[in-house]
C-alpha positions in Angstrom: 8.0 -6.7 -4.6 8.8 -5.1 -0.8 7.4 -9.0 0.1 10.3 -10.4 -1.6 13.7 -11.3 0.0 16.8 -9.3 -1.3 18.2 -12.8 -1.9 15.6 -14.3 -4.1 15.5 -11.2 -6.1 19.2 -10.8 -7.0 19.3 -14.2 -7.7 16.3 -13.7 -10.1 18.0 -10.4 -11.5 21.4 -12.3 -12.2 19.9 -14.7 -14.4 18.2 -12.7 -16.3 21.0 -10.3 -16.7 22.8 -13.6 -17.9 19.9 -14.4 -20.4 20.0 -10.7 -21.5 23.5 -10.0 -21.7 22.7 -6.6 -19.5 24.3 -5.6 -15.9 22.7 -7.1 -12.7 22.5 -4.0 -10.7 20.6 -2.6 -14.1 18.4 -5.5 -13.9 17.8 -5.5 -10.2 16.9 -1.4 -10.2 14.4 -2.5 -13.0 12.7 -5.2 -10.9 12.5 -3.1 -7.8 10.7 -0.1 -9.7 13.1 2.2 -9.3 15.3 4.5 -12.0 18.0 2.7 -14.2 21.5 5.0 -13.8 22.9 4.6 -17.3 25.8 2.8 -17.0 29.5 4.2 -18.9 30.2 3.5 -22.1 32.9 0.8 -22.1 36.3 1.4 -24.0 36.4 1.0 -27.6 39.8 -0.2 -27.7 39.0 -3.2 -25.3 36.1 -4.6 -27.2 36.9 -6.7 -30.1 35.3 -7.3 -33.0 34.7 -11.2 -32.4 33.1 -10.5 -28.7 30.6 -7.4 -30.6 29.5 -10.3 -32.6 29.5 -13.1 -29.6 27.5 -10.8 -27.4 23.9 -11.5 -27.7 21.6 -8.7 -28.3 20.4 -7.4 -25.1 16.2 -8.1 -25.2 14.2 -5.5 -23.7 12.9 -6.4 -20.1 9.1 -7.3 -20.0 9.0 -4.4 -17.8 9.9 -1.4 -19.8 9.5 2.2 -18.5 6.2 2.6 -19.2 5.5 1.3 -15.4 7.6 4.8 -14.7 5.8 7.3 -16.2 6.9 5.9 -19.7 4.9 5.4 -23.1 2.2 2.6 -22.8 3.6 -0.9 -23.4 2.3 -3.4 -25.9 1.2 -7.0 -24.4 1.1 -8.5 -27.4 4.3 -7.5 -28.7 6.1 -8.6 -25.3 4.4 -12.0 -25.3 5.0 -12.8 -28.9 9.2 -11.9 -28.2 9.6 -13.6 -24.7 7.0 -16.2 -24.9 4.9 -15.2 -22.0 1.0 -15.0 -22.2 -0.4 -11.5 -22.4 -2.7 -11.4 -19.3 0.3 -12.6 -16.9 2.2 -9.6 -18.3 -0.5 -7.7 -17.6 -0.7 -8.9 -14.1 2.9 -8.6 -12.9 3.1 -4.9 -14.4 -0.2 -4.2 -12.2 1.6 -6.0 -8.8 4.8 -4.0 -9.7 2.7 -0.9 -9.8 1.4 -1.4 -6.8 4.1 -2.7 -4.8 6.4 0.5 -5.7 3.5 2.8 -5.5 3.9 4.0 -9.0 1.1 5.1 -11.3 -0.6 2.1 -12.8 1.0 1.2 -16.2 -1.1 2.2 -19.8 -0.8 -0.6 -22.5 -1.5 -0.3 -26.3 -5.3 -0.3 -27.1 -6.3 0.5 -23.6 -7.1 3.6 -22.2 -4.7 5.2 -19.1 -5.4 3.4 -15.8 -5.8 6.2 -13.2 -2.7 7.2 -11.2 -2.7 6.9 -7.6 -2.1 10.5 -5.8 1.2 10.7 -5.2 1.9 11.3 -1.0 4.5 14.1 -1.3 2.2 16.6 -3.9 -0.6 15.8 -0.8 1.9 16.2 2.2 3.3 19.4 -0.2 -0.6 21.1 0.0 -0.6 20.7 3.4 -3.4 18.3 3.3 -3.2 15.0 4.9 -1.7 12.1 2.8 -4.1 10.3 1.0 -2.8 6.5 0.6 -2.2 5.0 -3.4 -5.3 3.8 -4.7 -5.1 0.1 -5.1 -5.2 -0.8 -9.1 -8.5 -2.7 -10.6 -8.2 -6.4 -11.2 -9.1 -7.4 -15.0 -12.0 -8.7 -16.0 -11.7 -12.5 -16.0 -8.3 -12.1 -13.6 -8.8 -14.5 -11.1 -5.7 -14.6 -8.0 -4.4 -18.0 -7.0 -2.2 -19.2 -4.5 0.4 -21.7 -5.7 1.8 -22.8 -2.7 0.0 -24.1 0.8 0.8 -25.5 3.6 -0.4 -29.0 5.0 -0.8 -29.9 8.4 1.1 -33.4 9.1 -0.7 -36.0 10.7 0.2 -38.7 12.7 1.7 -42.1 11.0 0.4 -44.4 13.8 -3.2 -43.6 15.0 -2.8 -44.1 18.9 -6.8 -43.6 18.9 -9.0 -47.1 19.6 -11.1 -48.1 17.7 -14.6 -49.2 19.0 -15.7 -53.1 18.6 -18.1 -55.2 19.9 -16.1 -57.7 20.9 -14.5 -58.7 24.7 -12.1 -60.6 26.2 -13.5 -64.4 27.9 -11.5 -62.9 31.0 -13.1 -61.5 32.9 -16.4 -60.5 31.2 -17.6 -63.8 30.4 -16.3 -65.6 33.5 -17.3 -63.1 35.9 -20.8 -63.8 34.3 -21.0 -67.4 34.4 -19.2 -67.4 37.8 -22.1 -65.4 39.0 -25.1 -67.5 37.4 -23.5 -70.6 39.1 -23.6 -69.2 42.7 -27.3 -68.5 42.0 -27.9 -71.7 40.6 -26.6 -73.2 43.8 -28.4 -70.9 46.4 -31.7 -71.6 44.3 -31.3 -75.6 45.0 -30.1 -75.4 48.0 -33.1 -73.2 48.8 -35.6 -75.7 47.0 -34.2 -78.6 48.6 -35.0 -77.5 52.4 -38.6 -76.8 51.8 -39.4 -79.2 49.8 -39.2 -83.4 50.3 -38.5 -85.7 47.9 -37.7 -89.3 49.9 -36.9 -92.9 48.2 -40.2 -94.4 47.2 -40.4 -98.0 48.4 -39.3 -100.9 45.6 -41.1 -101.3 43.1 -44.3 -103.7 42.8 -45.3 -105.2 39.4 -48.5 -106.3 41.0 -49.2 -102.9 42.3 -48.8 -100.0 39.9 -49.8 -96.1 40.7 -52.4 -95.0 38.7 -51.1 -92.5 36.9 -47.9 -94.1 36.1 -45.7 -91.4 35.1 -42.0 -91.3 33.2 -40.2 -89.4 34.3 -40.4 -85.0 33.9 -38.0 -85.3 31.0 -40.2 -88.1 29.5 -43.5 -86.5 29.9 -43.7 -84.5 26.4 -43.0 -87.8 24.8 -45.5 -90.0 26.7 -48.4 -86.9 26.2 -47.8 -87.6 22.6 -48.9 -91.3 22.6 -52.0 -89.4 23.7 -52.9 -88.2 20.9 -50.4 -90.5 18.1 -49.4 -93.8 17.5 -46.3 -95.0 19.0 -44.4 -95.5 15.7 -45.7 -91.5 15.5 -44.9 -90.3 18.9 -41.9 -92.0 19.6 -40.0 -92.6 16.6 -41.1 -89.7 13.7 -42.2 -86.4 15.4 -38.9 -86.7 18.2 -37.1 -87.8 14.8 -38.0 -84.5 13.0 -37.2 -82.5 16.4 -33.5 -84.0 16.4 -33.4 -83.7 12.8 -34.2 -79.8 12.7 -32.2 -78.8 15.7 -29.3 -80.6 14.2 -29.5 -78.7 10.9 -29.7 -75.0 12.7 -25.5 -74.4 12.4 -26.1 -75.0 8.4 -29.2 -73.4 8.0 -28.4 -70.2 10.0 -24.6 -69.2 9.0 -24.7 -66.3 10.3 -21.5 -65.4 12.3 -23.1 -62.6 14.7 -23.0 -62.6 18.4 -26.0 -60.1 19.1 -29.3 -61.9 19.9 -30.8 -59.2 17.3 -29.1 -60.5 14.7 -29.6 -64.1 15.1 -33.7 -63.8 14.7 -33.8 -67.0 12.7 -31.8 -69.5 15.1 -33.8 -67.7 18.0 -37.3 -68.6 16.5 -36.3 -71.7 16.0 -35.1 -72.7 19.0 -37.7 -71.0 20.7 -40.4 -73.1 18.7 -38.8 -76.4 20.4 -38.3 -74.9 23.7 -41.5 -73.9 24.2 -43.4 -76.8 22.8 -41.4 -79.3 25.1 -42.5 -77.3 27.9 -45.9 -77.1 27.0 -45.8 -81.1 26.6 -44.1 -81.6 29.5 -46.5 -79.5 31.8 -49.6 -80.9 30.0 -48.5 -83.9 31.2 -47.0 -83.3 34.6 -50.1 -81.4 35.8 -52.9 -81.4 33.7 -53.1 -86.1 33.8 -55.0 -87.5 36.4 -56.1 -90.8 37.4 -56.0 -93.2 34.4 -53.9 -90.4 32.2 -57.2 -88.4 32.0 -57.5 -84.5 31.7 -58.1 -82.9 35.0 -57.5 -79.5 36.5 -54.9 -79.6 39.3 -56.8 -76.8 41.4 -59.9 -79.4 41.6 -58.4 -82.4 41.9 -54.7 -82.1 43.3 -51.5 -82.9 41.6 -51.1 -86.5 40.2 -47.2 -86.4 40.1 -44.3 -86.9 42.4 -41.4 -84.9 42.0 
């Protein structure tokens, strides 16, 4: 017990010398392994017959003098009178043995435990000191610590967490800001190299041949090539509407990433790509009389 503070263990001694009814210095020698002065006798005269039969018999410390050199002590006895199991009587004899340094206690049924070399009968033969052999642990004795301790941590986490998510300012602005200016440049570029003047006004007795809608008309006019015009005009642009009207309730899925959204890209890329197959069908591939022809043979039959 040399790990101990002096406080905690005088504390520990007084209440059991309270429990026992015995003197706290008594107690306190006992705890710290080393011999018990035997106290003087107290007066005859000043104890009274009423306080002999008051005063608790004094039980025998768990501990008894077996640890020094005394007869071997009996568990079972022990824990049966002061209610503590066998094997941790057992252990704290073993600690107190080899915290004082003193032989290693025997106990009833068991053979001796073998006594560490005392220092002085080595430093006495002139050899050196050999240290006190460290008792064996029991079989089935495991050690545990009863007390740890646990780093605090923090009550507010001051760490971000990551997200896919940004702010419209400037991320998305900055973006669109960007496409605009190159938007611009690209028609401003377009516009000088290529003419596109007023056409003269229009003669019902003279039509061109092809007469064209216009580009954003062509898919629909390339249809009444090959359906009726209750069928080109009215069903298939019907269904088109229809089925990019119904995307939001079809696809519900709240995602931003274009690889999550694989269903609202396919089908907007089914519509996208067959008006612009329509579209340039018409605008190149219709010659005179709305006839196929290839433009690289016979030129472009459309005025942009």
């Amino acid at each position: 017990m040399a790990d101990i503070p002096e406080h905690i263990l005088r504390r520990s001694a007084e209440a059991r010398a309270k429990r026992d009814g015995r003197d706290v210095e008594e107690v306190l020698a006992e705890m710290k392994g080393e011999p018990v002065a035997a106290a003087p006798p107290a007066p005859a005269a000043e104890e009274t017959p009423a306080a002999a039969a008051a005063a608790p018999a004094a039980a025998p410390d768990p501990a008894p003098a077996a640890s020094n050199g005394g007869t071997s002590r009996d568990l079972a006895a022990e824990a049966a009178q002061f209610g503590v199991p066998a094997d941790l009587l057992r252990r704290g004899a073993m600690a107190r043995a080899k915290a004082t340094g003193s032989p290693s206690p025997a106990f009833a049924g068991e053979g001796a435990a073998p006594a560490a070399v005392p220092v002085a009968a080595a430093a006495s033969g002139g050899g050196v000191a050999a240290p006190p052999a460290a008792p064996a642990i029991p079989e089935g004795v495991r050690t545990q610590r009863l007390l740890t301790v646990v780093k605090a941590g923090a009550i507010q986490k001051v760490k971000t967490e990551p997200h896919d998510k940004v702010s419209t300012w400037p991320h998305l602005v900055a973006i669109e800001f960007v496409a605009l200016i190159a938007c611009t440049a690209a028609l401003i570029v377009f516009s000088a190299f290529v003419d596109a003047p007023l056409l003269e006004f229009a003669n019902f007795n003279e039509q061109p041949n092809p007469s064209k809608a216009p580009w954003y008309f062509l898919g629909l006019q390339e249809l009444l090539a090959y359906f009726d015009p209750q069928v080109a005009g009215v069903i298939i642009p019907g269904f088109g509407l229809l089925g990019i009207a119904i995307i939001p309730y079809v696809d519900r899925n709240p995602a931003v990433r274009p690889s999550d959204r694989k269903l609202a890209i396919m089908i907007f890329s089914f519509f996208f790509f067959a008006s612009a197959i329509l579209t340039i069908y018409g605008s190149f591939f219709r010659g005179p009389g709305f006839n196929f022809t290839f433009p690289w043979s016979e030129g472009v039959f459309f005025d942009f």
